[in-house]
VEXMAR-305097 format. One record per atom (N, C-alpha, C): residue in three letters; atom name; x, y negated, z. Coordinates in steps of 0.02 Angstrom, whole numbers, plus 32768, in hexadecimal, padded with zeros to 4 digits. Layout:
% VEXMAR-305097
(ALA, CA, (X, Y, Z)),
...
***
This chain:
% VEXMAR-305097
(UNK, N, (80F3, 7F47, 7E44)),
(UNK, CA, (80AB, 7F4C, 7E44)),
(UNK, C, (8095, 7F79, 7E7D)),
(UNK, N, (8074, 7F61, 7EAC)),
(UNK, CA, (8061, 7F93, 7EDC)),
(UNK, C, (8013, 7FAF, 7ED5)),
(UNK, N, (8008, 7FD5, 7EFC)),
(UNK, CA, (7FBE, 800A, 7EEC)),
(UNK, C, (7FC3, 7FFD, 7F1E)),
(UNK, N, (7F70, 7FFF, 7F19)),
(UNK, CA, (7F3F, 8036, 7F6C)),
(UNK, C, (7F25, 8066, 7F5C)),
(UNK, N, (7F50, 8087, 7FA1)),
(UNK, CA, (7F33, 80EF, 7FAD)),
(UNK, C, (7F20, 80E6, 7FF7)),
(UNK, N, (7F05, 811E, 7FFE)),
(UNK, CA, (7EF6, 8124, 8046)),
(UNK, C, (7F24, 815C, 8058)),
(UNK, N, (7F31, 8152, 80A8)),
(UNK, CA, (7F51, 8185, 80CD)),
(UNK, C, (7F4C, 81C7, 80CF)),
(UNK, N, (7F18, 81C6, 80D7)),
(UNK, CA, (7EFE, 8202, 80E8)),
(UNK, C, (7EFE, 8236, 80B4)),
(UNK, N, (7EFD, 822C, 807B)),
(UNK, CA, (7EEC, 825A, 803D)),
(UNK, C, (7F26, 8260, 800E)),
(UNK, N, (7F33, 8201, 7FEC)),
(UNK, CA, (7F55, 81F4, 7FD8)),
(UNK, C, (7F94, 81D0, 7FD1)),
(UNK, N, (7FAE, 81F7, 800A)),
(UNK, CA, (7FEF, 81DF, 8012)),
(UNK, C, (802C, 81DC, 7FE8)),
(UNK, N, (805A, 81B3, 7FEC)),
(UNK, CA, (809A, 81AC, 7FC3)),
(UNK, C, (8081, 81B7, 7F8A)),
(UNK, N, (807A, 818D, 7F55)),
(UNK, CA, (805C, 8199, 7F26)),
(UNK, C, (80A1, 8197, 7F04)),
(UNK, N, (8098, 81B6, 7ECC)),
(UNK, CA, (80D5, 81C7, 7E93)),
(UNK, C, (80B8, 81AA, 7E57)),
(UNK, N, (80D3, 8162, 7E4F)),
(UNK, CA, (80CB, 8141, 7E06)),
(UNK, C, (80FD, 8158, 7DCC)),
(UNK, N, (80D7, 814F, 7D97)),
(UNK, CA, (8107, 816F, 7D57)),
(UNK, C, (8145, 8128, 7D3D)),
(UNK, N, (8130, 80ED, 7D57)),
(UNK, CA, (818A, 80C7, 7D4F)),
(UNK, C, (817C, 808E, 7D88)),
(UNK, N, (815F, 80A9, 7DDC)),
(UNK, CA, (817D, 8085, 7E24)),
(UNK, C, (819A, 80C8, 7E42)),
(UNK, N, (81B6, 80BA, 7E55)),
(UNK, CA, (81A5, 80D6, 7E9E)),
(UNK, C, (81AB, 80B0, 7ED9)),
(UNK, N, (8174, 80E0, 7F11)),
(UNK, CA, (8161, 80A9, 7F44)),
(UNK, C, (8175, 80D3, 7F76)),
(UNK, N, (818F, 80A0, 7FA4)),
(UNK, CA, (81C3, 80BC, 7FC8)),
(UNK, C, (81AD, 8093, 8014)),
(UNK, N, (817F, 8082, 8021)),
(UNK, CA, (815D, 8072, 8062)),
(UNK, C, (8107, 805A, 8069)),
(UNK, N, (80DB, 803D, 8092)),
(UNK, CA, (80AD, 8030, 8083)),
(UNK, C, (809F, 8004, 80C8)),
(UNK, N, (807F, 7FD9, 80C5)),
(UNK, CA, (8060, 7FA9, 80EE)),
(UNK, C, (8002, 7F94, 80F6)),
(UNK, N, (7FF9, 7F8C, 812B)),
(UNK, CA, (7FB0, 7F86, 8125)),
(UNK, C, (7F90, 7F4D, 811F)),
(UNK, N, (7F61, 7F3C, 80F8)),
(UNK, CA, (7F48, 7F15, 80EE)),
(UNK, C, (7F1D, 7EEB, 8127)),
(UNK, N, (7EFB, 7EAB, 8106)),
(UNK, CA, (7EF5, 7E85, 8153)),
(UNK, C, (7E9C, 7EBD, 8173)),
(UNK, N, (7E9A, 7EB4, 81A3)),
(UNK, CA, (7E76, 7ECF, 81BE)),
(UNK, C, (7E63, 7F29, 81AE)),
(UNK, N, (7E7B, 7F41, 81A7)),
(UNK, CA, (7E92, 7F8A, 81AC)),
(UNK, C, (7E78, 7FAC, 81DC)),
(UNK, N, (7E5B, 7FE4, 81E2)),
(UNK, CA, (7E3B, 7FFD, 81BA)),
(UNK, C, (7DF0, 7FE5, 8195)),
(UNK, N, (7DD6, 7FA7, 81AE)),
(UNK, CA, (7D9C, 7F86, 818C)),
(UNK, C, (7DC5, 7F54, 8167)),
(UNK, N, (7DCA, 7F7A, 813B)),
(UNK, CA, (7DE3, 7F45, 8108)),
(UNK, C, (7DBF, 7F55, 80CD)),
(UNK, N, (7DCA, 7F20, 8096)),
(UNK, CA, (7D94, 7F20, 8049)),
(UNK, C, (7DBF, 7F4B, 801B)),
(UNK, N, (7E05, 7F4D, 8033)),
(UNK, CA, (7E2E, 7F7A, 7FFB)),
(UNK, C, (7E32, 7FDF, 800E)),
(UNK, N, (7E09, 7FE3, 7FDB)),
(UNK, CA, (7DF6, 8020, 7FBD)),
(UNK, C, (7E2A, 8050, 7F9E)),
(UNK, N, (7E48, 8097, 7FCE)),
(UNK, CA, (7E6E, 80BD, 7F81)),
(UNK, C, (7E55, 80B8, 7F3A)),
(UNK, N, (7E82, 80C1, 7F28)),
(UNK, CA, (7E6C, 80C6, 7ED2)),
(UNK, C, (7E6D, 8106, 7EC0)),
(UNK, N, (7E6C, 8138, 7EF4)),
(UNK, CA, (7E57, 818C, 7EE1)),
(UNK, C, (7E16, 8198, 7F02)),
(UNK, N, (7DF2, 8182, 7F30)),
(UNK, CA, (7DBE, 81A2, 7F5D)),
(UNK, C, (7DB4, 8162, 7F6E)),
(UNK, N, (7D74, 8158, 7FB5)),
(UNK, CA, (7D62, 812F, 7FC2)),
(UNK, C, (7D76, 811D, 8023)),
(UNK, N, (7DC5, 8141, 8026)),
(UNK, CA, (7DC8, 8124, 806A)),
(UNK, C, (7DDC, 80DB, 806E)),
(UNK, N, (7DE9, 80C2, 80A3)),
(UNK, CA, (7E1B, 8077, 80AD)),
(UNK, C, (7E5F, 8091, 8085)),
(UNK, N, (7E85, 8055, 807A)),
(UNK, CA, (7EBC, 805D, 804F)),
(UNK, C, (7EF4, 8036, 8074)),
(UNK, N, (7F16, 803A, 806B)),
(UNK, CA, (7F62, 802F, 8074)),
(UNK, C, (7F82, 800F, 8044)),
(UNK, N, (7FA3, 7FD3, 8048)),
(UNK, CA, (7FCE, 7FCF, 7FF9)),
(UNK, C, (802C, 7FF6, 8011)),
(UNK, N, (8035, 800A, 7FC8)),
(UNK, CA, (8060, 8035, 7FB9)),
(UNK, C, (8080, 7FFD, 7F84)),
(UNK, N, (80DB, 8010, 7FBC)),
(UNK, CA, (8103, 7FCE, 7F9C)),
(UNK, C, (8145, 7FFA, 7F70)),
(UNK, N, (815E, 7FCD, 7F38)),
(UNK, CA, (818E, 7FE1, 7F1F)),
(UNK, C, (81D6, 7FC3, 7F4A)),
(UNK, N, (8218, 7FD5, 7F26)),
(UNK, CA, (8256, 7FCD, 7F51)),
(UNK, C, (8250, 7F6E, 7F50)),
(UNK, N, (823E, 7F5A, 7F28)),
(UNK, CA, (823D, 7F00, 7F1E)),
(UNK, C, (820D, 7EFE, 7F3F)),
(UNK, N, (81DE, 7EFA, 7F49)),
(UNK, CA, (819B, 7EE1, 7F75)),
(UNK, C, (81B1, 7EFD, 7FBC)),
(UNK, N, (81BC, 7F2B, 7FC3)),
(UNK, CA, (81D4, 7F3C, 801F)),
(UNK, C, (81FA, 7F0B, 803A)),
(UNK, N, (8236, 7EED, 8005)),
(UNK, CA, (8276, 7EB7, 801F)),
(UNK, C, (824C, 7E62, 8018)),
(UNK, N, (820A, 7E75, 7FE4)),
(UNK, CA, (81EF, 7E2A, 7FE6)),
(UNK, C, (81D1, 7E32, 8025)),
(UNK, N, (819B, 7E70, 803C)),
(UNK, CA, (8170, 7E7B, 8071)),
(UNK, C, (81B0, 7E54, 80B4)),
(UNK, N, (81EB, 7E70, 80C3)),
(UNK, CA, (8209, 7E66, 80F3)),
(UNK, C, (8229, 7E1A, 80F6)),
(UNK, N, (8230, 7E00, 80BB)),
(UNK, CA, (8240, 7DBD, 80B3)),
(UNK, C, (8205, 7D8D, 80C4)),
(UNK, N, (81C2, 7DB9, 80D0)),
(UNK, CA, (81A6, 7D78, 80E2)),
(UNK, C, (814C, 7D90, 80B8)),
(UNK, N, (8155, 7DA6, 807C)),
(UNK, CA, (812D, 7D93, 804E)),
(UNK, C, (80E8, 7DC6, 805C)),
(UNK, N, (80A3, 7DB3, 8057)),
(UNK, CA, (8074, 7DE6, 8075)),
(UNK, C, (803B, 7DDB, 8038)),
(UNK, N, (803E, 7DC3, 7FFB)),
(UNK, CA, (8013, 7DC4, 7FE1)),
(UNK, C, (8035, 7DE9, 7F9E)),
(UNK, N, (801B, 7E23, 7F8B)),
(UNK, CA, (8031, 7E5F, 7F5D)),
(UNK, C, (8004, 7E64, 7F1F)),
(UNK, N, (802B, 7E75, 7ED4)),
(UNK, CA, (7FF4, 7E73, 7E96)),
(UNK, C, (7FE8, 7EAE, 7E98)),
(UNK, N, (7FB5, 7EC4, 7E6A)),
(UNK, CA, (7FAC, 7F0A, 7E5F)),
(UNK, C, (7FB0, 7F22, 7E20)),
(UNK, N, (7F8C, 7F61, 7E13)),
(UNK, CA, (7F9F, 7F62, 7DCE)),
(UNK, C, (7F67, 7F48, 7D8B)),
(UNK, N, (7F62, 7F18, 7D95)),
(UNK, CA, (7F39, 7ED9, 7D65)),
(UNK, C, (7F42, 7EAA, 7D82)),
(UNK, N, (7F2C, 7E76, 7D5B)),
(UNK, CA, (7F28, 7E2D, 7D72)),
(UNK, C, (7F06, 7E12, 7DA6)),
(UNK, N, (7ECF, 7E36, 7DAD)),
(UNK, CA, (7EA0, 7E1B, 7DE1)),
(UNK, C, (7EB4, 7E3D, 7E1C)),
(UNK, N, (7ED4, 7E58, 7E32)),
(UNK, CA, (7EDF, 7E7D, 7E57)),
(UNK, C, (7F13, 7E6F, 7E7D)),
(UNK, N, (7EFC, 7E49, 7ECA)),
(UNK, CA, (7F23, 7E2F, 7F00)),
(UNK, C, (7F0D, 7E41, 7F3F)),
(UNK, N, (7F4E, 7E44, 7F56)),
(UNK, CA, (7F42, 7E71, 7F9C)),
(UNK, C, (7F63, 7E4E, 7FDD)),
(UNK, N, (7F51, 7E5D, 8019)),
(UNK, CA, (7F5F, 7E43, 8035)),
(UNK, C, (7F88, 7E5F, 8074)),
(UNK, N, (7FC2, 7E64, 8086)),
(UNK, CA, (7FC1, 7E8C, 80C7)),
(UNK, C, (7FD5, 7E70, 8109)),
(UNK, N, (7FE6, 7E85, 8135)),
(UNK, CA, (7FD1, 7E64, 818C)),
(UNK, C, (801D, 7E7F, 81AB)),
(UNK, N, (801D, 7E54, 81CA)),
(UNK, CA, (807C, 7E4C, 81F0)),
(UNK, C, (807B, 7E8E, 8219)),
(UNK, N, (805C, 7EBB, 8208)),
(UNK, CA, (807C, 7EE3, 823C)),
(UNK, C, (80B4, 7F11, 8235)),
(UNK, N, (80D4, 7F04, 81FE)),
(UNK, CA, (80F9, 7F1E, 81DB)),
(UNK, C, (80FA, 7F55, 81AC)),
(UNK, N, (813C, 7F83, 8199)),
(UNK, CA, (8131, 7FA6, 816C)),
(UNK, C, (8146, 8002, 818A)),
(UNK, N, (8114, 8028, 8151)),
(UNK, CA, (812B, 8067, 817C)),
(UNK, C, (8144, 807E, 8143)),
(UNK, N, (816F, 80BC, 8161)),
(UNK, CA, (819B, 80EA, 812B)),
(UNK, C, (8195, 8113, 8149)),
(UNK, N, (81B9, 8167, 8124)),
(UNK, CA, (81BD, 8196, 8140)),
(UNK, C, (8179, 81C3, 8132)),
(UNK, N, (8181, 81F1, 8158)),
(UNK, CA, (8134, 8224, 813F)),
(UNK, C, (8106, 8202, 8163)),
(UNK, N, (80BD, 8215, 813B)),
(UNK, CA, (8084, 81F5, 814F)),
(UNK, C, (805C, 8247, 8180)),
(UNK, N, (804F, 8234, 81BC)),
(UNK, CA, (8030, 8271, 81E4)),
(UNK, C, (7FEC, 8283, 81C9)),
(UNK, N, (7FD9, 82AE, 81C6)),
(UNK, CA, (7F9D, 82B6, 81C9)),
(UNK, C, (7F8B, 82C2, 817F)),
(UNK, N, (7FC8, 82B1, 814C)),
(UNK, CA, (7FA8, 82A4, 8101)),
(UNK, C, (7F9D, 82FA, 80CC)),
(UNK, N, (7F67, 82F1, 80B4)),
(UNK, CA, (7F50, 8327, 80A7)),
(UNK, C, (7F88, 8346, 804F)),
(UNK, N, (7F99, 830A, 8041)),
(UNK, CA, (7FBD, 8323, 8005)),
(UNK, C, (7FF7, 8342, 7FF1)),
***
């Protein structure tokens, strides 16, 4: 199940049974419609260890955590590692 956080604030988010272990941006970034789900910057989706290997196999359309909730992200690939700048 992946989330959207934003960079800037809410980085690496720590789920109580994912963990997410990279993140990719959605299509048109930073004007994009997907919203953190802590504050109101642009968001990022935040992938678990299965979604990073689907992300790299190909796959760019991600659920969230409900049903309605589809995401989309953009080939530019995936980042890992520390996020600069992040306030948390």
């Amino acid at each position: 199940m992946s989330i959207c956080r934003c960079i800037e604030v809410h980085c690496w988010p720590r789920g109580r049974t994912q963990e997410y272990v990279a993140y990719v941006k959605p299509v048109g970034y930073p004007d994009t419609a997907l919203i953190c789900g802590r504050c109101d910057n642009p968001g990022v989706i935040w992938l678990t260890h299965d979604e990073k290997a689907a992300y790299e196999g190909g796959k760019r359309i991600f659920e969230g955590p409900n049903r309605f909730t589809r995401m989309r992200a953009d080939d530019g690939g995936l980042h890992e590692g520390q996020v600069v700048g992040c306030l948390m």
